[in-house]
C-alpha positions in Angstrom: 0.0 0.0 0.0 1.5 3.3 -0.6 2.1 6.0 2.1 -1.1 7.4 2.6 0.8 10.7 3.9 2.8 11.6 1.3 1.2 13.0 -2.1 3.7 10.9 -4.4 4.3 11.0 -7.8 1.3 13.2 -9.8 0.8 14.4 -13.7 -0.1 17.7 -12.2 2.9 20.0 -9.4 0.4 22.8 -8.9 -0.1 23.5 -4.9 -3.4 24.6 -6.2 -7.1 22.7 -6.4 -10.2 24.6 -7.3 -13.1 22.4 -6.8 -17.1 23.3 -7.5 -19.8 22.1 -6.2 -23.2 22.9 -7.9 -26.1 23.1 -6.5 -28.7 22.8 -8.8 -32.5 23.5 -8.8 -34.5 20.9 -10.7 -37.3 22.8 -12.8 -40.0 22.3 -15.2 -38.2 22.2 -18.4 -39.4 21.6 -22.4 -37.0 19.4 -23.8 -32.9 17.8 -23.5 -32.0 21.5 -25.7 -33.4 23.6 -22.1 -31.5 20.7 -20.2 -28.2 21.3 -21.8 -28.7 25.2 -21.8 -29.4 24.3 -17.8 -26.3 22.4 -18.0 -23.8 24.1 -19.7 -24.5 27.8 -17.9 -23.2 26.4 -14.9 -19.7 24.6 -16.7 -19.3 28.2 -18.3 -19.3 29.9 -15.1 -17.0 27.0 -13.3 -14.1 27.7 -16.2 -14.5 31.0 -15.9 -13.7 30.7 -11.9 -10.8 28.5 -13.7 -12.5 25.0 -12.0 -10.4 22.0 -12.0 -12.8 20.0 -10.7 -16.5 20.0 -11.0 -19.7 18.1 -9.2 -23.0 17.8 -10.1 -25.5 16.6 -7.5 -27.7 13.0 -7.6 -30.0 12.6 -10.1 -30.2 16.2 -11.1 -31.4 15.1 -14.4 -35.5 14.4 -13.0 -35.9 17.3 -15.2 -36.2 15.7 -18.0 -39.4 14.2 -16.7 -41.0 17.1 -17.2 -41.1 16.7 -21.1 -42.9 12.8 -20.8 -45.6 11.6 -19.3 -44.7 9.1 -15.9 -47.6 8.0 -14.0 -45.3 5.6 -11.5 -42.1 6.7 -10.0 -40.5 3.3 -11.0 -41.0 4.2 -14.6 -38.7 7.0 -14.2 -35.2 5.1 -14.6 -36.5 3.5 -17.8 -37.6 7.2 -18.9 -33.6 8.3 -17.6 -32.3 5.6 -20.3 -34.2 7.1 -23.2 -32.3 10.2 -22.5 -29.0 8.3 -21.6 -26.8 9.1 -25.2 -27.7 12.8 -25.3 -26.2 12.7 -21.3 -22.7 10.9 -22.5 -22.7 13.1 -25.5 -23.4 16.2 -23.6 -20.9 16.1 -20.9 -18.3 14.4 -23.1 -18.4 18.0 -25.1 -18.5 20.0 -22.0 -15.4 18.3 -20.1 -13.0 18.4 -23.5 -14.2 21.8 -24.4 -13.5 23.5 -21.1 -10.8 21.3 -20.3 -11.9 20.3 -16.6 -13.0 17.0 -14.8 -16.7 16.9 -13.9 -18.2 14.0 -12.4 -22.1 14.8 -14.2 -24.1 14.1 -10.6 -26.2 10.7 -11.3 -28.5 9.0 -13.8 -30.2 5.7 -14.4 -28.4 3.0 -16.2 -29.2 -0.3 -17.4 -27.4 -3.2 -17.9 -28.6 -7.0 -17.8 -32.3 -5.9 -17.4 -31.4 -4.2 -14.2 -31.1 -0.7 -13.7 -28.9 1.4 -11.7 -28.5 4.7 -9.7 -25.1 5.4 -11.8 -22.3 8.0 -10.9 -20.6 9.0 -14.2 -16.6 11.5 -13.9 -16.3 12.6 -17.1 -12.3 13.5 -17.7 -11.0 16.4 -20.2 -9.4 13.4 -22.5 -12.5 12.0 -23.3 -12.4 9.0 -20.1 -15.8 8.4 -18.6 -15.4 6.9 -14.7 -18.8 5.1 -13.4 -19.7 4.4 -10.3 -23.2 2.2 -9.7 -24.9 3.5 -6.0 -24.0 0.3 -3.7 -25.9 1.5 -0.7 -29.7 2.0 -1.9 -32.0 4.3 -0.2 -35.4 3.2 0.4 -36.3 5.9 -2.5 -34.0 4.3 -4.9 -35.9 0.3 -4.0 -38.8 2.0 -5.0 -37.3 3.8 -7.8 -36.4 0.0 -9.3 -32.5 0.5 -8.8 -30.0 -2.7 -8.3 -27.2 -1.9 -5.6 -24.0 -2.0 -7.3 -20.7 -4.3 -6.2 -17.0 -2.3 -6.9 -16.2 0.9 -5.0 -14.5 2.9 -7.4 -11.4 5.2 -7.2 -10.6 7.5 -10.1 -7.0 8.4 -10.9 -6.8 12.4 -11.8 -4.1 14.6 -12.5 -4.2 16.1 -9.1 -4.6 12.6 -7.0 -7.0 10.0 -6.3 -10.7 10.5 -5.6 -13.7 8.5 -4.2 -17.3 8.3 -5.6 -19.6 8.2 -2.9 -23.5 8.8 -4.1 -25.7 10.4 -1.2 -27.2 7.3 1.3 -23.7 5.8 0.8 -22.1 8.6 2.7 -23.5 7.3 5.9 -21.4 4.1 6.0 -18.1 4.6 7.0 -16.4 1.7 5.5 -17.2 2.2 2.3 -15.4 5.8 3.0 -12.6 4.1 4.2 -11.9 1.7 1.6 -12.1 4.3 -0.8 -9.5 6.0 1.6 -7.1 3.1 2.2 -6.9 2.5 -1.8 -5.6 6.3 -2.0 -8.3 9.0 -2.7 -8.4 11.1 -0.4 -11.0 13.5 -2.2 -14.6 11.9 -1.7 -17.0 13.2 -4.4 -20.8 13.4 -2.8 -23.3 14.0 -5.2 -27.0 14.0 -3.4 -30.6 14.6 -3.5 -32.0 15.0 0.4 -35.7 14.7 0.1 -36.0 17.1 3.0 -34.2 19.4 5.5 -33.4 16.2 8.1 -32.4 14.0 4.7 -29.7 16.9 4.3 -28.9 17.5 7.9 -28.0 13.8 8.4 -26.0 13.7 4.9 -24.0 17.1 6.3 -22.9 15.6 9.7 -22.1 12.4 8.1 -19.4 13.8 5.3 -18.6 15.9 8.3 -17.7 12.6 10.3 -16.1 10.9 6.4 -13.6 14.2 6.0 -12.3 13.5 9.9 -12.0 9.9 9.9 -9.9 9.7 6.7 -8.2 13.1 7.1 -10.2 13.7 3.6 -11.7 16.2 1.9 -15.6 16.0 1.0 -17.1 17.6 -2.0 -20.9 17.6 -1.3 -23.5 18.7 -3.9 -27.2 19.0 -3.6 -30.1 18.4 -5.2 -32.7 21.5 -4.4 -36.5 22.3 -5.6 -40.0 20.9 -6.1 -40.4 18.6 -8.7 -43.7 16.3 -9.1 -44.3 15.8 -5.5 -40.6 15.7 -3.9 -39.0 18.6 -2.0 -35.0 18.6 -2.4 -33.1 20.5 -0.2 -29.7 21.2 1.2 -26.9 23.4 1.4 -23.8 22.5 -1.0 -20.7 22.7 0.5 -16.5 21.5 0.2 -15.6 19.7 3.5 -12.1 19.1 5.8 -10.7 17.5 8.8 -10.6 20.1 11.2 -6.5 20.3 11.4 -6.9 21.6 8.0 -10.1 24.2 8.4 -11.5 25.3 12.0 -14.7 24.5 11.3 -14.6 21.8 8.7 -15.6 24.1 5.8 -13.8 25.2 3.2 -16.9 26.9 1.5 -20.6 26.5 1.4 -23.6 27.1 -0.5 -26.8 29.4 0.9 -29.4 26.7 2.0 -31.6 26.1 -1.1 -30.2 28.6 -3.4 -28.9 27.1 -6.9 -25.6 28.2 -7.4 -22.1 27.5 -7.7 -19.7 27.3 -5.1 -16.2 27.2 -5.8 -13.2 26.5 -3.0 -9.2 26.5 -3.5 -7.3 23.4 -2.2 -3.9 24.4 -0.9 -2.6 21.0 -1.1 0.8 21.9 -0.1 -0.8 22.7 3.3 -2.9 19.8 2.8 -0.3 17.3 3.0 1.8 18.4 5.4 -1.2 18.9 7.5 -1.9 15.5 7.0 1.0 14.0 7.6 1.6 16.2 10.6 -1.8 16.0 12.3 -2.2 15.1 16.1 -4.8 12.2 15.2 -3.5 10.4 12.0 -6.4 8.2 12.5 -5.2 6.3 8.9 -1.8 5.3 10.5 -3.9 4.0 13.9 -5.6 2.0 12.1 -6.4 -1.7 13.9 -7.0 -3.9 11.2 -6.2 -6.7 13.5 -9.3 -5.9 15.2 -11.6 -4.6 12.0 -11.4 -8.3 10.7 -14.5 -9.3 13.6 -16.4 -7.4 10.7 -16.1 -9.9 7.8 -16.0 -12.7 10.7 -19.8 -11.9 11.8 -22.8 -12.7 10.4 -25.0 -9.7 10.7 -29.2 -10.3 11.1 -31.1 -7.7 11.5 -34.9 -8.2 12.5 -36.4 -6.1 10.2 -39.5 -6.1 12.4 -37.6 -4.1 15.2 
């Protein structure tokens, strides 16, 4: 395993990140053309505020539904599919044009007859990184979506990063694997059907970005949309050695807009590899193995 406090070897020596984290307000729209307009006004702004690294919240594409006729909310991933070229092909264009990394929120997918809640980082050469949602929401069962099997760590010029998609925030080990194979960005795109939803996704990439001495890039879903009301407050996250109070920048609650934060990772590192608690190097895997050695039931009557 490589030294998990030291930055190593990278394509890109700049001491400087800019990430954005968008917070976007799903809205009645007439067709993909509006979409991309929707789209592409917030990439613009993010390379004008010369972005490396851009996130779009869960699902953020709902507005499509507006355009079609769906009468059941587990027709909605099949009506996501239809639309599913025109996405690639959308933010292929926008990440090569601009030249910057954006990880384009979530959409539905299908593969074998199943479909998933999918994560896709589109890179400035034309890669596409996908992550499928492995913790599932109760929203997402009764959406239709599959929980997906491989965490997934994306190699960028500036380091390693984490997908992490809403609900999966709350479970630390997934965090920590991500961690422990190198990223120590976690990307947190989300749609909090409600102010607690948020409140509990907030303290929980809180609790990610001090456990693995990480930084947390959370983006939010906001707006009414055929029934549901998304809310939350977007916002770029740190350990506390690195930021007093954990945040590097933050949205206004419920706003859309576009918040962008500077990384010094100079300070960064050394912070990390400095810090008081290097909670990574404590590590106790020793002890962790009781957690593939029990067989968890849980009485789903309780």
């Amino acid at each position: 395993m490589r030294n998990l406090y030291e930055r190593g070897t990278l394509l890109s020596t700049s001491d400087s990140l800019k990430i954005g984290a968008i917070q976007f307000r799903v809205r009645e729209i007439h067709g993909f053309k509006e979409f991309s307009k929707h789209v592409t006004k917030f990439v613009e702004l993010a390379a004008r505020q010369k972005v490396d690294l851009l996130v779009f919240p869960e699902l953020f594409a709902l507005e499509l539904l507006s355009t079609e006729n769906v009468n059941e909310i587990s027709e909605i991933p099949k009506v996501l599919v239809e639309y599913y070229e025109n996405y690639l092909n959308l933010f292929l264009r926008l990440a090569e044009k601009f030249r910057l990394s954006i990880l384009a929120g979530t959409t539905a997918t299908k593969r074998n007859g199943k479909y998933f809640n999918t994560a896709h980082l589109f890179l400035p050469s034309q890669k596409i990184v996908k992550y499928d949602k492995i913790h599932l929401h109760y929203i997402d069962k009764v959406l239709g979506f599959s929980p997906g099997l491989i965490p997934i760590v994306a190699e960028l010029e500036f380091g390693k990063v984490g997908l992490v998609i809403c609900y999966d925030v709350g479970f630390p080990e997934l965090a920590r694997i991500l961690a422990l194979k190198g990223a120590y960005i976690l990307l947190v795109p989300s749609a909090a059907p409600g102010r607690s939803a948020w409140e509990w996704l907030r303290y929980c990439c809180h609790a990610r970005a001090i456990e693995n001495q990480s930084i947390v890039v959370h983006s939010c879903l906001v707006g009414k949309f055929k029934g549901l009301n998304f809310e939350g407050k977007s916002a770029i996250i740190a350990s506390t050695d690195y930021e007093k109070n954990g945040i590097i920048v933050e949205s206004r609650y419920g706003e859309e807009n576009l918040v962008a934060g500077e990384i010094n990772l100079g300070k960064f590192w050394k912070i990390r590899k400095k810090t008081k608690a290097p909670v990574l190097r404590d590590l106790r895997p020793d002890i962790y193995e009781q957690l593939c050695e029990m067989k968890w039931k849980f009485d789903k009557t309780n």
